[in-house]
C-alpha positions in Angstrom: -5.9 -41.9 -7.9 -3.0 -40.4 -10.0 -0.9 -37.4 -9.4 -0.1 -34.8 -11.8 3.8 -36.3 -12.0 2.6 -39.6 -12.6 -0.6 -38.6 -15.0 2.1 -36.6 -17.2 5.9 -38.4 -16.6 7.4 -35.5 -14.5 10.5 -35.8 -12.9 10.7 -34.2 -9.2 11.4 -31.2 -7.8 8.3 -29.8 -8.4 7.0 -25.9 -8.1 3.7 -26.6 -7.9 1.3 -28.8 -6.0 1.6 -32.3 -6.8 -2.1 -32.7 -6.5 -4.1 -35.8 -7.4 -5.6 -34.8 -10.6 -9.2 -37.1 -10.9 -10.4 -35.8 -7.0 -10.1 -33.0 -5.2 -7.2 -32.5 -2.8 -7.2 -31.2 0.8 -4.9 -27.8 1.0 -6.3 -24.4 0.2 -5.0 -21.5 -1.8 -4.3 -19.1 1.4 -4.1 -15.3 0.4 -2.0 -14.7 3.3 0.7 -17.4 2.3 0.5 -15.1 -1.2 0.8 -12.3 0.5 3.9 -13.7 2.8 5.5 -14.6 -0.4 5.2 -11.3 -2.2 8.5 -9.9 -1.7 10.4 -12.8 -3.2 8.1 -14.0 -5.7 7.3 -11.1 -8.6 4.0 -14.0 -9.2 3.1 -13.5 -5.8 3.6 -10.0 -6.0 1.4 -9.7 -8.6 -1.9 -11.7 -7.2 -1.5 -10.3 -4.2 -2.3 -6.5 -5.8 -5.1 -8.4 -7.7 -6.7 -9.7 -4.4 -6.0 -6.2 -2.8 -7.5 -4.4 -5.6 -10.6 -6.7 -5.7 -11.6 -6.4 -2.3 -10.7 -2.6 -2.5 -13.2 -1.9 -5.0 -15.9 -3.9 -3.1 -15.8 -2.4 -0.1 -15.4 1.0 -2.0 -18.9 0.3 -3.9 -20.4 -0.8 -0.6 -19.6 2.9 0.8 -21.0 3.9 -1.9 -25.4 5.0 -1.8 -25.9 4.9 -5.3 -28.3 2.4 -6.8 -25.8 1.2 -10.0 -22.4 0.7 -7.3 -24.8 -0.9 -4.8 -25.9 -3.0 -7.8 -22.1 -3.7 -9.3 -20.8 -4.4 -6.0 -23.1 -7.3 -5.6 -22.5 -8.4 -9.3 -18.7 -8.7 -8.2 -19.2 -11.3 -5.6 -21.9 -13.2 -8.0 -18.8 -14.4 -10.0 -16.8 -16.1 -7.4 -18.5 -19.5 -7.9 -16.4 -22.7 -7.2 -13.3 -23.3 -9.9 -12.6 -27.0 -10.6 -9.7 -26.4 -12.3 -6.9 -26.3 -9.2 -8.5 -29.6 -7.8 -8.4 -28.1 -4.5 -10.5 -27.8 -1.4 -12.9 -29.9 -0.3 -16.1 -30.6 -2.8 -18.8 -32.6 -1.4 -19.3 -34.3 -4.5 -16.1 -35.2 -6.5 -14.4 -32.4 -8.4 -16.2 -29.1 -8.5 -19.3 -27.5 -6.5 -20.7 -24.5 -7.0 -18.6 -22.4 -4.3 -20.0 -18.5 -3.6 -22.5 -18.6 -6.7 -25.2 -16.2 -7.3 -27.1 -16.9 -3.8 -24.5 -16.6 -1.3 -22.7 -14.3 -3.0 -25.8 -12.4 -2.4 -25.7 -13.1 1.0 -22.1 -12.3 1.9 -22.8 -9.0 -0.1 -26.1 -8.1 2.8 -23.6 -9.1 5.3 -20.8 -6.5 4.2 -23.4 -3.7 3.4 -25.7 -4.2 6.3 -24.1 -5.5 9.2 -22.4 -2.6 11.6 -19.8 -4.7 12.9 -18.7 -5.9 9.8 -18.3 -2.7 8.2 -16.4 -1.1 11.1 -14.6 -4.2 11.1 -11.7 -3.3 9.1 -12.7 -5.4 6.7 -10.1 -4.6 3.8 -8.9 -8.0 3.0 -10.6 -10.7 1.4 -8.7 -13.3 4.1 -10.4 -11.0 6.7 -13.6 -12.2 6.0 -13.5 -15.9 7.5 -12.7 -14.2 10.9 -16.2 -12.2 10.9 -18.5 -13.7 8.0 -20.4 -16.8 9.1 -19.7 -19.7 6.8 -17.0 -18.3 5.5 -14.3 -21.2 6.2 -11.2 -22.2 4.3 -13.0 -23.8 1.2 -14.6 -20.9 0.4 -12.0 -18.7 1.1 -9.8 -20.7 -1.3 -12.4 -20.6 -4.4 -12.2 -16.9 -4.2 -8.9 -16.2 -4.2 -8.4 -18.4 -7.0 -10.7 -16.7 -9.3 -9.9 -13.5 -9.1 -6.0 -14.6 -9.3 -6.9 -17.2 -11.6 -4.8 -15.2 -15.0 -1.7 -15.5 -12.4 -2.1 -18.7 -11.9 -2.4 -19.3 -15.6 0.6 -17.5 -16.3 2.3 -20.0 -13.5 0.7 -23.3 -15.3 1.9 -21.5 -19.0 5.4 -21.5 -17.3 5.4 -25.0 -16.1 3.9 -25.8 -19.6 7.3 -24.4 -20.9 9.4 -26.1 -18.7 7.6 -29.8 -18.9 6.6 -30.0 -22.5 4.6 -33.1 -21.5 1.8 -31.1 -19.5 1.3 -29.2 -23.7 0.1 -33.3 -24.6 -3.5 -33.2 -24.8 -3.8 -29.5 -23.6 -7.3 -28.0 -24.1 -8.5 -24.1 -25.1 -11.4 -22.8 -23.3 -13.1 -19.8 -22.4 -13.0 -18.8 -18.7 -14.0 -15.9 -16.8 -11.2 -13.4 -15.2 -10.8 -10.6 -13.3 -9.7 -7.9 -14.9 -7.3 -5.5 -12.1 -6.9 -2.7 -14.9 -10.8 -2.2 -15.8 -11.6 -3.8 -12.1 -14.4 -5.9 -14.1 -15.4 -9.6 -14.6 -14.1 -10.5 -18.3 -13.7 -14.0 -20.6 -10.6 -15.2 -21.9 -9.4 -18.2 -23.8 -7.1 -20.2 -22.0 -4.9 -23.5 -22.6 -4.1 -25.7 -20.0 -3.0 -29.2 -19.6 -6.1 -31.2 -19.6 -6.4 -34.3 -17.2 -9.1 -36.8 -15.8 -11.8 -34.9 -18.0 -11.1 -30.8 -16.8 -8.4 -28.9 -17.5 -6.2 -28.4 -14.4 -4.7 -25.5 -13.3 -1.1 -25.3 -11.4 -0.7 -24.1 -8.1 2.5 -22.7 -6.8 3.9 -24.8 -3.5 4.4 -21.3 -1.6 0.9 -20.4 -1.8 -1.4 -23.2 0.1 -1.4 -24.5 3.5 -4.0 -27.0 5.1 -6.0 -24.2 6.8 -6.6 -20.8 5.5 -4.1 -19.0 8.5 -6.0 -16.3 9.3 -8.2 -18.0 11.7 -11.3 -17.3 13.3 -10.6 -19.3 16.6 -7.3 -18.0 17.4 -8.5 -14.9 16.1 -11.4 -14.9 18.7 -8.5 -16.3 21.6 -5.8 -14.2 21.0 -8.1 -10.4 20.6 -11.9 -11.4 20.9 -12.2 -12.9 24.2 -8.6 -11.4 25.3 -9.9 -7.7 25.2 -13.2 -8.3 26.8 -11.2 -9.9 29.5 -8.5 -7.2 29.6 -12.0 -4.8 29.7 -13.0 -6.1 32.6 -9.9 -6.8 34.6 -10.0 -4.8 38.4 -7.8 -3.9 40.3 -8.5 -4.2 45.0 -5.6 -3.9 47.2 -3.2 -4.2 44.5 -4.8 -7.5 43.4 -5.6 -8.1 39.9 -9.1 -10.0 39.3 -9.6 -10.9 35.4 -12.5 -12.8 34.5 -11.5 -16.8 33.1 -11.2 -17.2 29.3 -13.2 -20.5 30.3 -16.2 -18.1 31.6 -16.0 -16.1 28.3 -15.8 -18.8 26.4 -19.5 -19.7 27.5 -20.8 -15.9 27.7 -19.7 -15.7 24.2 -20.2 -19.1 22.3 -20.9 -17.0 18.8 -17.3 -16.5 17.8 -17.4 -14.5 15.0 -20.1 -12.8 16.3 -17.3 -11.7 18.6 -14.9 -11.4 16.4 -16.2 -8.5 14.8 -18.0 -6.8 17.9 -14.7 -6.5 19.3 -12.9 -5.7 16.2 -15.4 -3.0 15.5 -15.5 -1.6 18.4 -11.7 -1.4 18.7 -11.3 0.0 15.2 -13.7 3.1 16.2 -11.4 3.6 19.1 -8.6 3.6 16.7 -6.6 0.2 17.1 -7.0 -2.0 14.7 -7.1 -5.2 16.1 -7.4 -7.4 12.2 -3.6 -5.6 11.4 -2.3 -6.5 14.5 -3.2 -10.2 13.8 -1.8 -9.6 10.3 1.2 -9.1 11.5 1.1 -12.0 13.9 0.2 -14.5 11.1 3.2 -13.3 8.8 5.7 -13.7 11.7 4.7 -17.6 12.4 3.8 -19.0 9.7 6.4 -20.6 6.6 5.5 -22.5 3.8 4.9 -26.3 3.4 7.4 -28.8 3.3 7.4 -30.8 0.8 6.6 -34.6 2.7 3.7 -32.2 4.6 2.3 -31.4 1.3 2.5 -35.2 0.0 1.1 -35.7 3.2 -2.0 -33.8 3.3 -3.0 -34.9 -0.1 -1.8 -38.4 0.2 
């Protein structure tokens, strides 16, 4: 197993991952560590309107009754298959799996347009969807974001290219397929990238992964799901307060995304939106990766 420093003879620091190149590598590019980066990094900046803009004209075309936007909403999500070029997440099989594809993209699509919950969920954000969406985890997550920021994170590996002219040795053109943010539509485009262990490989920025995508279902479900049915149906005798355990409502509710966006929902229709006060909480705690944590998680 070699690392992109030792495959290419790079002197440290590094601003991107320092992945292994010929498997893949256990972090996950987190469109909430994007977005907390944003106002510092013009890069970040940048895919973070792309992800925005994605998801905004998704859940615009879902709104939307007509046959062609019904049918161009679920083409949108038919192109987020699995990208091999980051060498992250978590592949069954090596480098590269096939990630949302044509049949789950499908699927996710049915869940978006049909289910109540999830449409009065708030669901605005493509990082929103792991909290409501059943298998939606952190892989998946992390394969979607990169492709429809994958012309950022070109630009980033084009800049690295510049700086280490030893990642140019060997480089490869090929033809890819990006998002587009100003016609908001799939499109190909030749890229180079350094090429390594058989695939090209694409650089990630250090800022933008963590280990877990941080918008997470399970605190999610701790902090708002199980907390406002408790706060629901909290009494009040004699000036005593009686509030049903989290342990009991734990068991009453095992589904916890199925919670998730019940509650959500529900909460949203009453006008409090439960997803942006989570937001909130998520850019408040969490900070980037350290440097030995990163080595760490992909040693």
């Amino acid at each position: 197993m070699t690392r992109v420093s030792a495959y290419f003879g790079l002197a440290q620091p590094l601003q991107f991952v320092d992945v292994h190149v010929d498997r893949d590598n256990l972090l996950f590019l987190d469109p909430s560590m994007i977005r907390m980066c944003r106002k510092s990094d013009p890069l970040a900046g940048r895919a973070h309107d792309q992800l925005v803009g994605f998801m905004s004209e998704v859940t615009h075309l879902r709104a939307c009754v007509r046959a062609d936007a019904q049918a161009r909403g679920l083409e949108l999500l038919q192109h987020l298959h699995e990208p091999n070029e980051t060498r992250l997440g978590m592949s069954r099989h090596g480098v590269g799996g096939h990630g949302f594809g044509a049949g789950l993209g499908e699927r996710l699509w049915e869940e978006l347009r049909t289910n109540v919950a999830c449409r009065a969920a708030a669901l605005t954000r493509l990082e929103d969807l792991a909290l409501f969406i059943d298998d939606v985890g952190d892989d998946l997550v992390s394969d979607m974001t990169t492709r429809v920021i994958f012309n950022v994170l070109v630009e980033f590996t084009r800049q690295m290219m510049l700086q280490f002219p030893a990642l140019t040795v060997g480089a490869t053109i090929e033809r890819v397929e990006v998002w587009d943010p100003t016609r908001t539509a799939w499109t190909t485009s030749d890229v180079q990238l350094p090429y390594a262990a058989g695939r090209q490989l694409l650089l990630v920025p250090k800022r933008w992964v963590f280990w877990r995508t941080v918008m997470d279902p399970d605190a999610f479900y701790n902090r708002f799901g199980t907390a406002t049915v408790q706060a629901e149906r909290t009494t009040y005798k004699d000036g005593q307060r009686y509030a049903p355990p989290k342990w009991s409502l734990r068991e009453e509710f095992p589904n916890i995304k199925k919670l998730n966006r019940t509650q959500a929902a529900k909460y949203k229709q009453a006008g409090e939106d439960l997803v942006v006060q989570y937001r909130n909480q998520v850019d408040q705690r969490f900070a980037p990766l350290a440097d030995s944590e990163l080595d760490r998680r992909t040693a």
